[in-house]
C-alpha positions, 0 to 999 in steps of 0.5 A: 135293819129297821129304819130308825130316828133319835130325837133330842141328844141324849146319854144314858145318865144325862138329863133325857131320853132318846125318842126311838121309832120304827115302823109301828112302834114309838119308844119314848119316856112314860108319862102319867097319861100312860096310867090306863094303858099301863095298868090294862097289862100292868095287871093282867096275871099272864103278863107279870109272872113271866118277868117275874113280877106279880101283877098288879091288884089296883091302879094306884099299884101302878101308878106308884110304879109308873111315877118311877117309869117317868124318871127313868132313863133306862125304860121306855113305853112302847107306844102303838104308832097307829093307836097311839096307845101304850102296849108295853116297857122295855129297858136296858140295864146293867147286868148285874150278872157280869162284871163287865161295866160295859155289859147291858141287859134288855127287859120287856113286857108286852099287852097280851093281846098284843102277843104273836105281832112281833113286837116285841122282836121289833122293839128288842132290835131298836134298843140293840141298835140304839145301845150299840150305835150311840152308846159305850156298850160291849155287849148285851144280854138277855134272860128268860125262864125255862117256861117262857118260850114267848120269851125265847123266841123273842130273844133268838131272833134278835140274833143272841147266842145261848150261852147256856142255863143259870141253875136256880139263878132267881127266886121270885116274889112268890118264893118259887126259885127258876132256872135262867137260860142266858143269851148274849150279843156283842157288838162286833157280832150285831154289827156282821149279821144282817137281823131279819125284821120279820116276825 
């Protein structure tokens, strides 16, 4: 399991957000000094699409995004500890495809030139535990487009089970409708099996 603090107290509606750390990353709340790193990923063609999001033509696109980013309490940034530099968001969010209050989906994105470190994976892993460890939470769940393999790998090693495809699940903002492969973990599973920290 990754090492792990959580600074200040905090609930997913209250007034803050955990800090969350691992061994090369830090998780926190995105501020508005974010913007150039933000927008270097935020605007990138290969990176949206696949999250199923067009990328971004201007910086002041971004910063409007951005600005909602600094009050959520659902996404965070995922900050580079060595460069301090922010190399992409994830988020837990409710599942808007279960019934379950008690289910929550994870979303992330990644710098491409930040591709194939395991990043991602580790940053997945940390938002697991955190959402089983300190809040009310049954199960989480993950998605990804038939053509995300990045996506998949990611998902898998976090240790989710495929549940199955979701035929023409999303259309996206180009019009294009995509298959979505469903993946899930519930706590009591997370709990029994050791997730290796490797890439």
């Amino acid at each position: 399991m990754l090492k792990y603090c959580y600074e200040n107290k905090v609930v997913m509606r209250g007034e803050s957000m955990p800090v969350l750390k691992t061994d090369r990353l830090l998780m926190r709340r995105f501020r508005l000094t974010d913007l150039n790193d933000f927008y270097e990923y935020a605007k990138d063609p290969v990176v949206g699409p696949n999250a199923g999001w067009d990328y971004h033509r201007t910086r002041d696109e971004s910063l409007l995004l951005l600005k909602k980013f600094t009050k959520s309490n659902e996404i965070w940034a995922i900050e580079h500890v060595e460069t301090s530099k922010v190399i992409g968001s994830i988020g837990i969010h409710r599942d808007r495809k279960r019934e379950n209050k008690s289910a929550r989906m994870i979303g992330y994105v990644i710098n491409s030139k930040y591709w194939g470190k395991g990043y991602a994976t580790e940053a997945a892993k940390k938002i697991m535990e955190y959402a089983f460890d300190q809040l009310d939470i049954d199960l989480i769940s993950a998605y990804h487009y038939s053509h995300n393999d990045r996506s998949k790998r990611v998902i898998r090693k976090c240790g989710m089970t495929h549940e199955g495809v979701l035929k023409c699940a999303t259309v996206t903002y180009d019009g294009l409708v995509y298959d979505e492969h469903c993946y899930s973990i519930t706590k009591d599973e997370f709990n029994k099996v050791t997730i290796p920290t490797g890439v």
